[in-house]
One Martini backbone bead per residue (centre of mass of N, CA, C, O) as a GRO file, in nm:
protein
  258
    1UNK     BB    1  -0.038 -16.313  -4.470
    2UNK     BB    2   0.078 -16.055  -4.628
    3UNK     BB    3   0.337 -15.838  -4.555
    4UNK     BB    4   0.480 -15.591  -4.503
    5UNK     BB    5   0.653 -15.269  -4.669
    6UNK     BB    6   0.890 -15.056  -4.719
    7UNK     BB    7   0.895 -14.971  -5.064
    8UNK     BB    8   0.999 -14.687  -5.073
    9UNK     BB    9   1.327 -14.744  -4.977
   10UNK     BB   10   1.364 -14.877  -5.234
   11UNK     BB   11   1.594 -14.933  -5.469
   12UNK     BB   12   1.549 -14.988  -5.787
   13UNK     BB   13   1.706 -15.258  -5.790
   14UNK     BB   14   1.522 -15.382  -5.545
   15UNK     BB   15   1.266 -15.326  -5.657
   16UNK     BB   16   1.249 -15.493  -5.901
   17UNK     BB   17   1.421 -15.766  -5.728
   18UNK     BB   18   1.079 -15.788  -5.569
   19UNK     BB   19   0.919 -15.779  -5.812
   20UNK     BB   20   1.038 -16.061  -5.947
   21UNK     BB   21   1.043 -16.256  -5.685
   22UNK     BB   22   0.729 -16.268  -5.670
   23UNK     BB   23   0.669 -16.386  -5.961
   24UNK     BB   24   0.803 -16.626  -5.915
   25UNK     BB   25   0.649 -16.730  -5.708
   26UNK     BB   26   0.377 -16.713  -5.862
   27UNK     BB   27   0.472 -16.903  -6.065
   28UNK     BB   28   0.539 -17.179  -5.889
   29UNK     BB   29   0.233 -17.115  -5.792
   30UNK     BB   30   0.036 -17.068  -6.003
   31UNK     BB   31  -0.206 -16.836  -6.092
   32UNK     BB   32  -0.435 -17.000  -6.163
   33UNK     BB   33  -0.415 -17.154  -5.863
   34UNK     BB   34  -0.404 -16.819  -5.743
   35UNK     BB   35  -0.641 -16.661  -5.927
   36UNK     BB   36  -0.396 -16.409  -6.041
   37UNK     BB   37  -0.330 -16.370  -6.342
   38UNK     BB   38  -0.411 -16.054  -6.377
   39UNK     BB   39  -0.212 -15.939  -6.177
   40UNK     BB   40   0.077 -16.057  -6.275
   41UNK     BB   41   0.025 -15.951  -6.583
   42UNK     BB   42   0.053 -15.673  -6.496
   43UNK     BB   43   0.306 -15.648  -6.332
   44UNK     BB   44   0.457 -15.764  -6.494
   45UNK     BB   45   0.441 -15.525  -6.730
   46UNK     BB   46   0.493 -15.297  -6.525
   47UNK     BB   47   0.816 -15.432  -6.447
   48UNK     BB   48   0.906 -15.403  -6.723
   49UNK     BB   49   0.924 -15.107  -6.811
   50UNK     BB   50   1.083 -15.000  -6.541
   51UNK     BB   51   1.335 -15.146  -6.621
   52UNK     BB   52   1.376 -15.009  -6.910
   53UNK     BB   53   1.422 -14.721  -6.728
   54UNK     BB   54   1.622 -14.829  -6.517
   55UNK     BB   55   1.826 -14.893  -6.714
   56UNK     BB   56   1.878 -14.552  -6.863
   57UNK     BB   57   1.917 -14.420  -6.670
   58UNK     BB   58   2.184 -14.539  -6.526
   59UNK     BB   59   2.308 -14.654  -6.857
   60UNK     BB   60   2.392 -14.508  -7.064
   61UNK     BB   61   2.546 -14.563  -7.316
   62UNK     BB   62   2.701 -14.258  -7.370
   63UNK     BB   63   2.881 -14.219  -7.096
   64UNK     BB   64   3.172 -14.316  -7.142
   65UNK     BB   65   3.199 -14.133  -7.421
   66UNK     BB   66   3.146 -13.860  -7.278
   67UNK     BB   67   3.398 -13.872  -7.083
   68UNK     BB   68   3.632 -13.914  -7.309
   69UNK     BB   69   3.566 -13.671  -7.455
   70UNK     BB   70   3.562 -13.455  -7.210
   71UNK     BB   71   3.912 -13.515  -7.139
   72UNK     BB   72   4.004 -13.451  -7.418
   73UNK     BB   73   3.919 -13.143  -7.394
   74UNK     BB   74   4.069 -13.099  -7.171
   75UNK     BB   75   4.345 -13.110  -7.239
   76UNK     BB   76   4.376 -12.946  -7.484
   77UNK     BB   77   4.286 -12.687  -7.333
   78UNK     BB   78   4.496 -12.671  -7.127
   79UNK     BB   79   4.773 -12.705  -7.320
   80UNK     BB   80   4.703 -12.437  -7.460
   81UNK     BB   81   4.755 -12.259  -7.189
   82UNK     BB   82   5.023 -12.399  -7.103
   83UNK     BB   83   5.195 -12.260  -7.367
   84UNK     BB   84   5.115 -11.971  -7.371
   85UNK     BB   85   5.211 -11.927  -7.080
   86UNK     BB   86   5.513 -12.019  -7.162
   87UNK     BB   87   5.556 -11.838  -7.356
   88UNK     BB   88   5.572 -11.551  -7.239
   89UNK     BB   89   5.902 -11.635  -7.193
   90UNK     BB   90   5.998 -11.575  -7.439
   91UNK     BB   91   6.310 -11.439  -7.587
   92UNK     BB   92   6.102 -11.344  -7.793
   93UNK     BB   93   5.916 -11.071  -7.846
   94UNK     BB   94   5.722 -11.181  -8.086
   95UNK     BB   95   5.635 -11.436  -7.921
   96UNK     BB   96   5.522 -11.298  -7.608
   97UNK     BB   97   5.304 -11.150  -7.726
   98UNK     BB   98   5.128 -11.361  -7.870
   99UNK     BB   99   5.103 -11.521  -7.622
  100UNK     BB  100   4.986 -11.263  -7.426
  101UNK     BB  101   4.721 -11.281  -7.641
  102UNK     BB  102   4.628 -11.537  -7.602
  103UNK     BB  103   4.601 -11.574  -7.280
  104UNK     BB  104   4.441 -11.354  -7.220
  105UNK     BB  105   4.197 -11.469  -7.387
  106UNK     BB  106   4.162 -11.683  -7.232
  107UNK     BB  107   4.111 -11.607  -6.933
  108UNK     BB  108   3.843 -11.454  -7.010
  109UNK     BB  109   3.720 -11.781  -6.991
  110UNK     BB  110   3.947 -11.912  -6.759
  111UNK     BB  111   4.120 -12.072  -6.859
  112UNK     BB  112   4.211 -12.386  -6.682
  113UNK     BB  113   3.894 -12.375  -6.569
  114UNK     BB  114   3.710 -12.472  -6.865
  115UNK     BB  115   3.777 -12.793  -6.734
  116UNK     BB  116   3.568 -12.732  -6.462
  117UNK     BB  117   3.310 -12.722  -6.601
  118UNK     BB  118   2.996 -12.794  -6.758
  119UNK     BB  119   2.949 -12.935  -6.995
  120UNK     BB  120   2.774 -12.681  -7.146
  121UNK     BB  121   2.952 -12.469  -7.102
  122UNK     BB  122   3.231 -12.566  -7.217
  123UNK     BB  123   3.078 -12.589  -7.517
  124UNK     BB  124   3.069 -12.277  -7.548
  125UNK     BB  125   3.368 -12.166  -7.473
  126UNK     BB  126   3.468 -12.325  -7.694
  127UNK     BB  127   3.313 -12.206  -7.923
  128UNK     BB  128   3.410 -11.882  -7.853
  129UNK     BB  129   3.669 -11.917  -7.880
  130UNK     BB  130   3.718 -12.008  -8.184
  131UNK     BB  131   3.574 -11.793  -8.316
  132UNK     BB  132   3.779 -11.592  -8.177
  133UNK     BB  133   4.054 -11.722  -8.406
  134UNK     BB  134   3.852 -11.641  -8.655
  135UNK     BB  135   3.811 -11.360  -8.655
  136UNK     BB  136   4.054 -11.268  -8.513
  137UNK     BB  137   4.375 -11.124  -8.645
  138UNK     BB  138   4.556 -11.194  -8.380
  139UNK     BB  139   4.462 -11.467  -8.279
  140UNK     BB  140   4.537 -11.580  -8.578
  141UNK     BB  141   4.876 -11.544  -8.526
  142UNK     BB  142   4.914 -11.650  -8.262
  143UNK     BB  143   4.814 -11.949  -8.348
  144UNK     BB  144   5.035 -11.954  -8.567
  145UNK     BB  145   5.327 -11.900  -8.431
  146UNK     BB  146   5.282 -12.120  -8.202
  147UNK     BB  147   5.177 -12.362  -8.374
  148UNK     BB  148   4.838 -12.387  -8.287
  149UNK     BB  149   4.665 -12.530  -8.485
  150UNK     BB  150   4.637 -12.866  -8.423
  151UNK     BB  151   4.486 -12.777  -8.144
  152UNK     BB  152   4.250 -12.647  -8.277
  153UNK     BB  153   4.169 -12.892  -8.452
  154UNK     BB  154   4.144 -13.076  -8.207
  155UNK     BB  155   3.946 -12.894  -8.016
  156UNK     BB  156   3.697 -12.902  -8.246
  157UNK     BB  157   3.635 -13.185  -8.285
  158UNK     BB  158   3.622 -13.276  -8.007
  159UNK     BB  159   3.404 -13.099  -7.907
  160UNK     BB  160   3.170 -13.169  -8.132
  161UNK     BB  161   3.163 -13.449  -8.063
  162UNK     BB  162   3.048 -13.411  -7.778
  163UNK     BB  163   2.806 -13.281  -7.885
  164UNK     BB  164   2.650 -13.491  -8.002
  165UNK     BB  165   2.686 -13.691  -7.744
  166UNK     BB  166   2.490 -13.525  -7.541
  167UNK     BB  167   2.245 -13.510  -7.727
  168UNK     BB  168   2.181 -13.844  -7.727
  169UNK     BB  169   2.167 -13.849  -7.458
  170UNK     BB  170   1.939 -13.648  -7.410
  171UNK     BB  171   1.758 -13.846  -7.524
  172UNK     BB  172   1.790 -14.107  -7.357
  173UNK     BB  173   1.690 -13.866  -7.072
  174UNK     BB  174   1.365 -13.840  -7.189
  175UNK     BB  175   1.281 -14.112  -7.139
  176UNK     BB  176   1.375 -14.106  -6.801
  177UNK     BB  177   1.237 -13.927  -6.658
  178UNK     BB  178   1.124 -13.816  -6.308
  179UNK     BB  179   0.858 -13.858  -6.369
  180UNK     BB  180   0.846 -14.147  -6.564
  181UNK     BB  181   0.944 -14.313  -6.334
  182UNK     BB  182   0.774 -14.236  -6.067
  183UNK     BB  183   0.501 -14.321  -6.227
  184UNK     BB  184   0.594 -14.652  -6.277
  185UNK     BB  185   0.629 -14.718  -6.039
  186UNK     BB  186   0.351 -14.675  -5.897
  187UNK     BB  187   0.232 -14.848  -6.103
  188UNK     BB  188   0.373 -15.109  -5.973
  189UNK     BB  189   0.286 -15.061  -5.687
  190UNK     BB  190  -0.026 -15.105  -5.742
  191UNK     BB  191   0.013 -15.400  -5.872
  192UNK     BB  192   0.149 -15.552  -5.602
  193UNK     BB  193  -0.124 -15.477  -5.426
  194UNK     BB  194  -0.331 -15.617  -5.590
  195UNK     BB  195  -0.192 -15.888  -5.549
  196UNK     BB  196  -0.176 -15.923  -5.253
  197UNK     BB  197  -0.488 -15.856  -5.198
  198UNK     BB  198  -0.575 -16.118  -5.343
  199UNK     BB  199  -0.432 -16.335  -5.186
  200UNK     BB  200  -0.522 -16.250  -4.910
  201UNK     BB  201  -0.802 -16.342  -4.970
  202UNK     BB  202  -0.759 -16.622  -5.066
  203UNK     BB  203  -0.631 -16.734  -4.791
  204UNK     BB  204  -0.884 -16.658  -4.602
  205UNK     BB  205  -1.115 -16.834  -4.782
  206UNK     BB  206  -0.888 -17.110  -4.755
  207UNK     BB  207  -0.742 -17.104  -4.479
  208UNK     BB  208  -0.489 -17.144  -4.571
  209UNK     BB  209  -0.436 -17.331  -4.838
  210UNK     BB  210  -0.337 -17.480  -5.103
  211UNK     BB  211  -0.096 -17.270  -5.226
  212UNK     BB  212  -0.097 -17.043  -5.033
  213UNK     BB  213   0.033 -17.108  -4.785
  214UNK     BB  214   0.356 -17.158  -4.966
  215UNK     BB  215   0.313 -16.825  -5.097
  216UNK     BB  216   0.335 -16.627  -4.847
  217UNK     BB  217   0.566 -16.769  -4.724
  218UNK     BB  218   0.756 -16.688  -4.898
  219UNK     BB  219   0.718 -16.411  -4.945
  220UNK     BB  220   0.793 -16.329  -4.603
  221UNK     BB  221   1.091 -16.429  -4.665
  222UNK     BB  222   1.123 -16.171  -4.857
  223UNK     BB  223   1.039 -15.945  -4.705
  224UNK     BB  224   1.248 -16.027  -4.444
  225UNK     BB  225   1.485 -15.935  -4.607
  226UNK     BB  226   1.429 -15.647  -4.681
  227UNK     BB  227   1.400 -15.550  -4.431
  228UNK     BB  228   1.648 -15.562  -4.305
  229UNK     BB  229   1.819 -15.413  -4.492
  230UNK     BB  230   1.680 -15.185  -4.425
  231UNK     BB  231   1.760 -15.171  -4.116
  232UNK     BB  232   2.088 -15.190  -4.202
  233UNK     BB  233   2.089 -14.900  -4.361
  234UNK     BB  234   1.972 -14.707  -4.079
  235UNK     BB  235   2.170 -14.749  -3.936
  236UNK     BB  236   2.401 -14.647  -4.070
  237UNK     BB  237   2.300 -14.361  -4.092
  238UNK     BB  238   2.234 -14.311  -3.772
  239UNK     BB  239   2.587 -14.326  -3.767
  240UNK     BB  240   2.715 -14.162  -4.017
  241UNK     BB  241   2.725 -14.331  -4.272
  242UNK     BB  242   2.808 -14.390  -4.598
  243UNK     BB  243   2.622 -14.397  -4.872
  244UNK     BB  244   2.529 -14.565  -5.151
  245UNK     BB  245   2.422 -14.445  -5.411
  246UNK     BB  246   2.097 -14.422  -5.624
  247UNK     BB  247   1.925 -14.334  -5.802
  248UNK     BB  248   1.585 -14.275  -5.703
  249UNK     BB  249   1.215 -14.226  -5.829
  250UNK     BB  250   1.076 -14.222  -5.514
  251UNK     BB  251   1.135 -14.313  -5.199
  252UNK     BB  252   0.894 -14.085  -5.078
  253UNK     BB  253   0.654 -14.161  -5.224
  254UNK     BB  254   0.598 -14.465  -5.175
  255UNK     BB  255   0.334 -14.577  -4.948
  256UNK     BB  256   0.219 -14.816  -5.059
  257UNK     BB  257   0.259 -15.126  -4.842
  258UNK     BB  258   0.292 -14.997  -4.535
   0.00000   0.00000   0.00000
């Protein structure tokens, strides 16, 4: 008989690898000859599918570009914040004045910690900076005199940026929402119970004789292999070690083959 597993705590890519290399079992001692074609390739299709989402999930495309945007844009924001802070000591008087139009105005928005709120915050606040540079006359001329327009134009730019490359992750992070991943995990989840309870209905029937007695061993030596695993996991948490992270679409959800 296969044995069970607490599948439930399988981190995603635990999950998919167990359940890929189940098939591979059953592949080696053909689906055909273990009567389980249709459970097989249900399986097969629905772990198919959940990689496709939990690869989407874990790598988006352009987090990395998303990334690299938003460090843009926060130097730039930075620097500007930081010049107008340094001019406010200008020795010439219409230039200190300039500069603490500018600073003040900064400040209102957070100053330097406009590069430490959030995605969509700080995108929003450098373009409410920005309309305020463009439509108001004070604001206007000391970000002239300052020198910093080629800052201003390079804040915007990177901004803009930013902001396309977030919508576009955006589109490719509803393909993967934490519905659709847990939806399809379960569905994983109750195909490789049914490819399971196939087996082992027929392991019964044929009184363990091969091919079945050859892959239940091997199913339960890797299952044996998992089992550890999650053993080892619980260990080092009960001692107060910390996990390395890992999105996990249903953790606590998935509780059958248990």
């Amino acid at each position: 008989m296969i044995e069970k597993i607490h599948i439930a705590a399988l981190r995603n890519s635990e999950f998919s690898q167990f359940i890929n290399d189940v098939l591979s079992i059953v592949g080696k001692h053909t689906p055909a000859a273990l009567q389980v074609e249709k459970q097989a390739n249900q399986l097969r299709r629905v772990i198919k599918e959940a990689d496709a989402l939990f690869k989407v999930k874990t790598g988006f495309k352009g987090t990395e570009k998303l990334a690299e945007l938003d460090q843009r844009r926060d130097k730039t924001i930075t620097g500007i914040t930081q010049i107008a802070n340094g001019m406010t000591n200008h020795p010439k008087k219409a230039m200190a004045q300039h500069a603490e139009t500018l600073y003040k105005h900064l400040k209102r928005y957070g100053g330097g910690a406009v590069a430490r709120e959030n995605y969509a915050a700080e995108t929003a606040i450098i373009k409410s900076i920005l309309k305020d540079w463009a439509a108001q006359a004070d604001l206007k001329t000391a970000v002239k005199a300052l020198g910093l327009e080629e800052w201003q134009t390079a804040l915007e730019s990177e901004n803009n940026a930013f902001n396309e490359q977030y919508l576009l992750r955006n589109t490719e992070m509803s393909d993967a929402s934490p519905d659709t991943l847990r939806t399809k995990r379960l569905e994983a989840a109750e195909a490789y119970i049914n490819l399971q309870k196939h087996i082992n209905a027929r392991f019964i029937l044929e009184d363990g004789a091969e091919p079945f007695g050859k892959a239940v061993k091997e199913v339960n030596a890797l299952i044996g292999q998992y089992t550890n695993l999650l053993a080892s996991r619980k260990g080092r948490s009960d001692a107060g070690e910390e996990e390395e992270t890992e999105d996990v679409a249903m953790a606590q959800e998935t509780t059958a083959a248990e």
